[in-house]
py3Dmol code that shows the C-alpha trace and the ligand (Angstrom):
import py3Dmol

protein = """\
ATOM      1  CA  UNK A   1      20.544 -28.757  71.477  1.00  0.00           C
ATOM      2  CA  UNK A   2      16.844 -28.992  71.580  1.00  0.00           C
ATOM      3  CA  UNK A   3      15.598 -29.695  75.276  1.00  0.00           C
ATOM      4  CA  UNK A   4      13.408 -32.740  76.021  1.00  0.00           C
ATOM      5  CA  UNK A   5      11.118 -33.414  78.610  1.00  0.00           C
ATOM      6  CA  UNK A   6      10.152 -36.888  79.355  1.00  0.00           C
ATOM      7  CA  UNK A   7       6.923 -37.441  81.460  1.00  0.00           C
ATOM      8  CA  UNK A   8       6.815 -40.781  82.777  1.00  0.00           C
ATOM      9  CA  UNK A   9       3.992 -42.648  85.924  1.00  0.00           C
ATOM     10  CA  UNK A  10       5.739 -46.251  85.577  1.00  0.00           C
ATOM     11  CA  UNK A  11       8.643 -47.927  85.071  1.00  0.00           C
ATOM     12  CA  UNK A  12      10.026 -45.580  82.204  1.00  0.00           C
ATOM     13  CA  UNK A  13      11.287 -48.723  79.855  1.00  0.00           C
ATOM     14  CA  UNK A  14      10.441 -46.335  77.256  1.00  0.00           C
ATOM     15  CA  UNK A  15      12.237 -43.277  79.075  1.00  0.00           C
ATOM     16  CA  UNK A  16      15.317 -45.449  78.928  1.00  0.00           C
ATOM     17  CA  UNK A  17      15.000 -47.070  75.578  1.00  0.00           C
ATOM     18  CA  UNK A  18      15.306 -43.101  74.518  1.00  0.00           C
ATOM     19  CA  UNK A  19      18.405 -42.482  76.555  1.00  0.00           C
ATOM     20  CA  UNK A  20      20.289 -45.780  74.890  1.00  0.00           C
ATOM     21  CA  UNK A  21      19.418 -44.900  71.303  1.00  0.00           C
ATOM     22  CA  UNK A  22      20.367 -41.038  72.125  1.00  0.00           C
ATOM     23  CA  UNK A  23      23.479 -42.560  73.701  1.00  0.00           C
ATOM     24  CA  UNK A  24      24.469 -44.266  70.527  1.00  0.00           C
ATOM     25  CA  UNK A  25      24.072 -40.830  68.602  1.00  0.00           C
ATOM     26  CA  UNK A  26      27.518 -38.939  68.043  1.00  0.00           C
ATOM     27  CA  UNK A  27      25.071 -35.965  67.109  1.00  0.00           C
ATOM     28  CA  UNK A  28      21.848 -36.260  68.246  1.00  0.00           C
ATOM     29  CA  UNK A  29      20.603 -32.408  68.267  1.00  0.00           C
ATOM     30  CA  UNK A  30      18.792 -33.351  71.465  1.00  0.00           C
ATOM     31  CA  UNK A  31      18.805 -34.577  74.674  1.00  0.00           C
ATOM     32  CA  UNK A  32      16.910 -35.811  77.614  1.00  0.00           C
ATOM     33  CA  UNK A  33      17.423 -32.736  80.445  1.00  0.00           C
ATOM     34  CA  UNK A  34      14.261 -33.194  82.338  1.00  0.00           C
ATOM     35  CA  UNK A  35      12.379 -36.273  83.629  1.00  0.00           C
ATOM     36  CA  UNK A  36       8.500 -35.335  85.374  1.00  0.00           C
ATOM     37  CA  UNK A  37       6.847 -38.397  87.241  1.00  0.00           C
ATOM     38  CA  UNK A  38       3.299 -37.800  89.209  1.00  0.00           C
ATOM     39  CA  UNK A  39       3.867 -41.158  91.045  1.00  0.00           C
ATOM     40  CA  UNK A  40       7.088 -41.064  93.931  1.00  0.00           C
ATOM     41  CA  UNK A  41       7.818 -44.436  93.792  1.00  0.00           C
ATOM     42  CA  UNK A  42       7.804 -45.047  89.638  1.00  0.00           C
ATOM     43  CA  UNK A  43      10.442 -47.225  88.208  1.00  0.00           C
ATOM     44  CA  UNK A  44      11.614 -44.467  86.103  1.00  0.00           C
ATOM     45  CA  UNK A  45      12.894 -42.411  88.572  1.00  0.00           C
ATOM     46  CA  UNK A  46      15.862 -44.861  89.704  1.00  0.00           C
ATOM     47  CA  UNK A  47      16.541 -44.924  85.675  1.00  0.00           C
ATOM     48  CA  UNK A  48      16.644 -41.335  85.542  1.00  0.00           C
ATOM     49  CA  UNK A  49      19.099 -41.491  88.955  1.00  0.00           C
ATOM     50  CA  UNK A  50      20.765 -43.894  86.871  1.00  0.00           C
ATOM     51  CA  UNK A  51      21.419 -41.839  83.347  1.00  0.00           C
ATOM     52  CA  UNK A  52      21.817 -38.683  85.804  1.00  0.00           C
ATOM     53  CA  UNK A  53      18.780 -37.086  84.227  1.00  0.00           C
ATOM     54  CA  UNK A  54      17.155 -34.527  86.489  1.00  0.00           C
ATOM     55  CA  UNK A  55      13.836 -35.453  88.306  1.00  0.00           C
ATOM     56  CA  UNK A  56      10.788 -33.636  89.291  1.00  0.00           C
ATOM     57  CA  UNK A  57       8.329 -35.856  90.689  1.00  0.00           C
ATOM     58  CA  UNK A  58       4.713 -33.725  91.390  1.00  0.00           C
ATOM     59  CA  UNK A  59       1.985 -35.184  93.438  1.00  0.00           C
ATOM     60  CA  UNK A  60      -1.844 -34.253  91.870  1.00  0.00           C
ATOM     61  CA  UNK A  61      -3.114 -34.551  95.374  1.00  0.00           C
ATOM     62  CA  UNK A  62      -0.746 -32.394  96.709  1.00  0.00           C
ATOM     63  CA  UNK A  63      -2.670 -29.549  94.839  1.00  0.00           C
ATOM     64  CA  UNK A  64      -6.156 -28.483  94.632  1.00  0.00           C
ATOM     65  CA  UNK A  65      -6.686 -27.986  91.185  1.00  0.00           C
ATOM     66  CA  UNK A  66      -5.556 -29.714  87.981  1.00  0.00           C
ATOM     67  CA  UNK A  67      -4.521 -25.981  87.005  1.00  0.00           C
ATOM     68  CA  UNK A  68      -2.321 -25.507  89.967  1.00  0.00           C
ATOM     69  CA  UNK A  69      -0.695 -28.905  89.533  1.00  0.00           C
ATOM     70  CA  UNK A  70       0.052 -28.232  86.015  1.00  0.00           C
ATOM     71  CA  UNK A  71       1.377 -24.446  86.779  1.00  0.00           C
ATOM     72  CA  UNK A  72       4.420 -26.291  88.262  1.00  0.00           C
ATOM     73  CA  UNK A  73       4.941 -28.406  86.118  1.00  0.00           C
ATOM     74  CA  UNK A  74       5.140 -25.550  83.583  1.00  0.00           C
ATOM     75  CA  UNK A  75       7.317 -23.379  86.150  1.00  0.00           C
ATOM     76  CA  UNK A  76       9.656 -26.031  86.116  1.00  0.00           C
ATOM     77  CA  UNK A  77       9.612 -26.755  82.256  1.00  0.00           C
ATOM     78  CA  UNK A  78      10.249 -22.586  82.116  1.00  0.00           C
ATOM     79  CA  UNK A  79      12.804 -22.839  84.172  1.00  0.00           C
ATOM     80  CA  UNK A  80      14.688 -25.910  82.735  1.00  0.00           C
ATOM     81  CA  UNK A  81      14.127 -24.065  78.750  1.00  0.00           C
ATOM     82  CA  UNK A  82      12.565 -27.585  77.773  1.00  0.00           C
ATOM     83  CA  UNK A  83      11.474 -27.241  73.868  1.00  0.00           C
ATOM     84  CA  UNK A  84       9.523 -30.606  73.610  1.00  0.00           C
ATOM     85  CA  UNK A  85       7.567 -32.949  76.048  1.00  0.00           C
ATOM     86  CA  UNK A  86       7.847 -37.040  75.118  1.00  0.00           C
ATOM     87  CA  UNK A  87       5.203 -38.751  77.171  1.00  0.00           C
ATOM     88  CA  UNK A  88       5.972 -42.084  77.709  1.00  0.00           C
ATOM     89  CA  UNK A  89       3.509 -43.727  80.018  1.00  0.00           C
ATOM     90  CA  UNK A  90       2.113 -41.204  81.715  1.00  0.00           C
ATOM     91  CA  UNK A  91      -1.387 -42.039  82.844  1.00  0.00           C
ATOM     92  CA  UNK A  92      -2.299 -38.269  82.974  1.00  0.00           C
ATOM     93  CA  UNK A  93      -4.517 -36.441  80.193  1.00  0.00           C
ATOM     94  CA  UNK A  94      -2.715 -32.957  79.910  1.00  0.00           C
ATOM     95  CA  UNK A  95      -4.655 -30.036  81.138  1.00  0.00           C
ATOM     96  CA  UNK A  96      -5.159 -26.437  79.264  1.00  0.00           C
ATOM     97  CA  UNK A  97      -2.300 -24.825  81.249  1.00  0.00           C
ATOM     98  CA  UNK A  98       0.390 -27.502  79.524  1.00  0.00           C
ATOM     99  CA  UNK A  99      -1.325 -27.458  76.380  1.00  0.00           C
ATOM    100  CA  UNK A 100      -1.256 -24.032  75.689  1.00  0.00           C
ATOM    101  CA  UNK A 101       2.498 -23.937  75.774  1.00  0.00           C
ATOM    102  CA  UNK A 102       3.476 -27.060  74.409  1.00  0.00           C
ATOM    103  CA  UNK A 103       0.420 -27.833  71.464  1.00  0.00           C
ATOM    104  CA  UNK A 104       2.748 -29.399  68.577  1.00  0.00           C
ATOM    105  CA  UNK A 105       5.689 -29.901  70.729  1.00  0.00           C
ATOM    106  CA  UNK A 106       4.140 -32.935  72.957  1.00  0.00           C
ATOM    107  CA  UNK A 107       3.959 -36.345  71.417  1.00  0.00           C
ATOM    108  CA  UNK A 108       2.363 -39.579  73.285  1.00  0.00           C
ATOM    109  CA  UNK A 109       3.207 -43.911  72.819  1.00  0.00           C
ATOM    110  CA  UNK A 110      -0.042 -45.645  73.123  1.00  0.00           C
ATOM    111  CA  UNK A 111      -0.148 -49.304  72.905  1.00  0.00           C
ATOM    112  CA  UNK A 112      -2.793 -49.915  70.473  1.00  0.00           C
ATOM    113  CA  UNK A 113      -3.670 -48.733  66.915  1.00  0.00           C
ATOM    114  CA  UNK A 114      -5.393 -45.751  67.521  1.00  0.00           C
ATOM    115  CA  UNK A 115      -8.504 -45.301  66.987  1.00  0.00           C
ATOM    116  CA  UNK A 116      -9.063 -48.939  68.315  1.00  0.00           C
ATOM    117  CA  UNK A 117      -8.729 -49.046  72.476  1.00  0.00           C
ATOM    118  CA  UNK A 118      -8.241 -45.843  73.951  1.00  0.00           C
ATOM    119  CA  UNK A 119      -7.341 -45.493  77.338  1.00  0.00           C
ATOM    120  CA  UNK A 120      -6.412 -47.432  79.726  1.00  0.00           C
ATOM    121  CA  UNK A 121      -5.043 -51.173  79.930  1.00  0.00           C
ATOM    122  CA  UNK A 122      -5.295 -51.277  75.639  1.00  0.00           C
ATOM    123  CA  UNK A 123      -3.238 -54.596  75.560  1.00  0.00           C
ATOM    124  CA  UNK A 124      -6.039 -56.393  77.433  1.00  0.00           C
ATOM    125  CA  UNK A 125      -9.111 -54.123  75.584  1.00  0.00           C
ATOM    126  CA  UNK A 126      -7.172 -56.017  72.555  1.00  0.00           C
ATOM    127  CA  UNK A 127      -7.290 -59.404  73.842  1.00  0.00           C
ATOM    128  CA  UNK A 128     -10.995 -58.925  75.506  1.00  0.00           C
ATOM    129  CA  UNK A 129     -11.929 -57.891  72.076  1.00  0.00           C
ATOM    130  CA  UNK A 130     -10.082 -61.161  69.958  1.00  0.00           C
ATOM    131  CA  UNK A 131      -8.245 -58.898  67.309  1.00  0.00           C
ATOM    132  CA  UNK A 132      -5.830 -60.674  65.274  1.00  0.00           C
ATOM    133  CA  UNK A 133      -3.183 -57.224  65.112  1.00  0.00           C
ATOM    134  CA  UNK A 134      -2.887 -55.066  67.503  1.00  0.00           C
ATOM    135  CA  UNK A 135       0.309 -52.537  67.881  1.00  0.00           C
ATOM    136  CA  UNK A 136       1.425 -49.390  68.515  1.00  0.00           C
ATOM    137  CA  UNK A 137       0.877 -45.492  67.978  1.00  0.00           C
ATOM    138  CA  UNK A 138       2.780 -41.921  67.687  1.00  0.00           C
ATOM    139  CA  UNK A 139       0.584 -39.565  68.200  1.00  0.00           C
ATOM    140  CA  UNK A 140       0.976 -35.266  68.856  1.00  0.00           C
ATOM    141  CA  UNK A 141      -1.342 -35.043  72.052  1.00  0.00           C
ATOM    142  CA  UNK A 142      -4.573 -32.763  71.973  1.00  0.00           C
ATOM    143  CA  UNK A 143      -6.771 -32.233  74.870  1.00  0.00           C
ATOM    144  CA  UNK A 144      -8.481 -35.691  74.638  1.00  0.00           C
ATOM    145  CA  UNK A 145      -8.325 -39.155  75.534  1.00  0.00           C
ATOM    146  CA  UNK A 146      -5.930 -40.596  73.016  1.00  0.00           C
ATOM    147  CA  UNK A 147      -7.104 -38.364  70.076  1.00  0.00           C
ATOM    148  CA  UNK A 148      -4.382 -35.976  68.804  1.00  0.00           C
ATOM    149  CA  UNK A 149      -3.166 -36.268  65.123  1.00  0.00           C
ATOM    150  CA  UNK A 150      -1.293 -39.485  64.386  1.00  0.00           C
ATOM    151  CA  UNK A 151       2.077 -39.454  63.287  1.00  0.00           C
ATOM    152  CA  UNK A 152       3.539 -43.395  63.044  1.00  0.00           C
ATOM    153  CA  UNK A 153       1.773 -46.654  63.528  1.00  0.00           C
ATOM    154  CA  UNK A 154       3.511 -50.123  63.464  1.00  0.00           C
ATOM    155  CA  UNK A 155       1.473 -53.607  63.670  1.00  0.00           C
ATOM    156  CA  UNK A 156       1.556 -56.422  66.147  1.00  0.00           C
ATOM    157  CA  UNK A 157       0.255 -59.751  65.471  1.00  0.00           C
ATOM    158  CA  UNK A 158      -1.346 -61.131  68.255  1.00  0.00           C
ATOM    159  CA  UNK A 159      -0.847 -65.026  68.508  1.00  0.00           C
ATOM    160  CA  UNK A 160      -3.679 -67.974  69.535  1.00  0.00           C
ATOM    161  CA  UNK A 161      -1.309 -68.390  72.317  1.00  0.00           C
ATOM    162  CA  UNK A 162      -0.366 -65.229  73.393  1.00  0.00           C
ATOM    163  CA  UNK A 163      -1.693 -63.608  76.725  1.00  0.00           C
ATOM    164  CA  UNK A 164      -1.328 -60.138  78.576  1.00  0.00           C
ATOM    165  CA  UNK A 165       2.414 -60.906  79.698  1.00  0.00           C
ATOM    166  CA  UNK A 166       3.301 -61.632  75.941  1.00  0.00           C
ATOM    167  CA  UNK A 167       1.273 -59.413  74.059  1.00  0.00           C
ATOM    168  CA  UNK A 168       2.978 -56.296  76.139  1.00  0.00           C
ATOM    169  CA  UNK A 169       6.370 -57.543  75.664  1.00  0.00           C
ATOM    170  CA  UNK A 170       5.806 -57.439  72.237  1.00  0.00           C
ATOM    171  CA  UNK A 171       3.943 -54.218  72.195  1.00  0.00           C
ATOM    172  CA  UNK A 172       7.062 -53.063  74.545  1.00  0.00           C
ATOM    173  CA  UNK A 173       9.692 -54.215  71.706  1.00  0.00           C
ATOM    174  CA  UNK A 174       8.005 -52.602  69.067  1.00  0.00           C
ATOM    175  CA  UNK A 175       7.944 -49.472  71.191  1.00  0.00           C
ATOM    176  CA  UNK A 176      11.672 -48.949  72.019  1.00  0.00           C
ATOM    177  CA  UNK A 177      12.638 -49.447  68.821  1.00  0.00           C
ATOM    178  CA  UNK A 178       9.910 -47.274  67.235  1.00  0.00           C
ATOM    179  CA  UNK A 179       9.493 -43.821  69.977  1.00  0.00           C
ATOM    180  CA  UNK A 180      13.246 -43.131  70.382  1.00  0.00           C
ATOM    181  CA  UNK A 181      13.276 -42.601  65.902  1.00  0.00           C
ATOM    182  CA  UNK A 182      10.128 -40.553  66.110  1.00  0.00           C
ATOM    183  CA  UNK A 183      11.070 -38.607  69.329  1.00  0.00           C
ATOM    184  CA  UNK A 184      14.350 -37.237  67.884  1.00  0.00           C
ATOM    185  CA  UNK A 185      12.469 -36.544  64.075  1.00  0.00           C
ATOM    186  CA  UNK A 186       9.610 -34.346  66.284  1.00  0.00           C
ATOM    187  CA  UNK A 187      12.182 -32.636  69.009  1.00  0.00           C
ATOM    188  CA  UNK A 188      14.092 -31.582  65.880  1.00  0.00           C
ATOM    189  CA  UNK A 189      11.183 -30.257  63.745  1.00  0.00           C
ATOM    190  CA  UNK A 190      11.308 -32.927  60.538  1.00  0.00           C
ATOM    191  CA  UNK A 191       8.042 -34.002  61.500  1.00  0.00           C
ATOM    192  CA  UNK A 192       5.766 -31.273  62.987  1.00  0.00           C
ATOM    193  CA  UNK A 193       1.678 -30.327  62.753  1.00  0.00           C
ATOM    194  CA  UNK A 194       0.193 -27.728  60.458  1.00  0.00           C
ATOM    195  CA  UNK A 195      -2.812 -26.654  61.084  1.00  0.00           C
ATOM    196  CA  UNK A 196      -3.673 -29.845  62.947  1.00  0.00           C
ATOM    197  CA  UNK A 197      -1.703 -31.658  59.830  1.00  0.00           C
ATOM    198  CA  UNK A 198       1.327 -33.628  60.753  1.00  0.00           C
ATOM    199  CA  UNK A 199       4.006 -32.584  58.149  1.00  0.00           C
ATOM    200  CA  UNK A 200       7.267 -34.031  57.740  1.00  0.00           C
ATOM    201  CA  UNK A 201      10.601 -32.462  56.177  1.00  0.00           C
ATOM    202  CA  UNK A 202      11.912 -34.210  53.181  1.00  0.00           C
ATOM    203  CA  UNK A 203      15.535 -34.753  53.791  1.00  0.00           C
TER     204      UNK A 203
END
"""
ligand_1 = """\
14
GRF
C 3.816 -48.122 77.116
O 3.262 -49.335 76.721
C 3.127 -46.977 76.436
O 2.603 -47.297 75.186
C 2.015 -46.639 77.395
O 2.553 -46.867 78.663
C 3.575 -47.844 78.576
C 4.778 -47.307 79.286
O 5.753 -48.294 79.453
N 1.548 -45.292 77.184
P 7.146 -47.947 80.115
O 6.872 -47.290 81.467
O 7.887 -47.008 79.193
O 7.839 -49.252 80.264
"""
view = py3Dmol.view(width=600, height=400)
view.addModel(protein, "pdb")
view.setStyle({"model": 0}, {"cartoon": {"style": "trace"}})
view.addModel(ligand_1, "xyz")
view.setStyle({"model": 1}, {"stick": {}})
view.zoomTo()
view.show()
């Protein structure tokens, strides 16, 4: 079984839309065995309670350096033999120290199509900026904002009437069904980078 970490800051709809669609799997090669959350009082971590995935919640301000916050992360990640690292809302940009272990095996959700509205709050860069489709990217994660090599896209129309509350409860639809697919192809190795190429295994 291939060992997944998810790294979640919010409520972890995502997280849990991953643990339903693995649930529903009589063989799914992989499972959820770790759950990492920088904020203590996220949503995700009562899911996790709930599907009886193991937490580690890690402060950054309870270390000095990016580097030493990250080191136990990765201690922990060691420790638990996690293969692959699913971020799903977390409003972190991975360090060096993650990076170097994990480059290829850590995929991000971003609620926009990529290149278009990086960063933060892209549902409302999208309705600032009066696009008519907006939607949602897979991407393997590199060290910047958004940037890594992009491995599934899906659109979302965005309607005269719709506002923030709408638009992300589309966006979140599209999501769950769309990250659980490509999180179980990636864990598994049918889709994987190449010299900064994403590659996928014909079946
Ligand atoms: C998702 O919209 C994802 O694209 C973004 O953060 C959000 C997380 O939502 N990176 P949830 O916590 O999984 O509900």
């Amino acid at each position: 079984m291939v060992r997944v970490a998810v790294f979640a800051s919010g409520t972890g709809s995502n997280y849990e839309a991953i643990m339903r669609y693995t649930a529903g799997l009589a063989d799914p090669g992989f499972g959820i065995n770790l759950v990492v959350s920088d904020q203590p009082q996220a949503g995700v971590i009562a899911k996790a309670l709930r599907w009886q995935t193991p937490v580690l919640v890690v402060e950054r301000r309870q270390f000095a350096t990016k580097k030493a916050f990250e080191h136990q992360i990765l201690a922990r990640l060691k420790q638990d033999q996690i293969d692959f690292i699913a971020l799903a809302g977390y409003m972190r940009l991975i360090g060096p120290t993650l990076l170097q272990e994990y480059y290829g095996k850590i995929i991000n959700l971003h609620p926009s199509l990529l290149p278009a509205f990086p960063g933060l709050d892209a549902v409302g860069q999208a309705l600032k900026a009066g696009v008519k489709v907006t939607g949602v990217t897979v991407h393997f994660v590199d060290a910047g904002m958004d940037t890594g090599p992009i491995i599934a896209q899906k659109a979302v129309p965005i309607d005269e009437n719709d506002d923030h509350e709408s638009l992300s409860q589309k966006i979140h639809a599209v999501e769950h069904e769309l990250y659980p697919r490509i999180v179980h192809q990636c864990a598994l190795g049918e889709i994987y980078l190449d010299r900064g190429k994403v590659c996928r295994l014909s079946r």
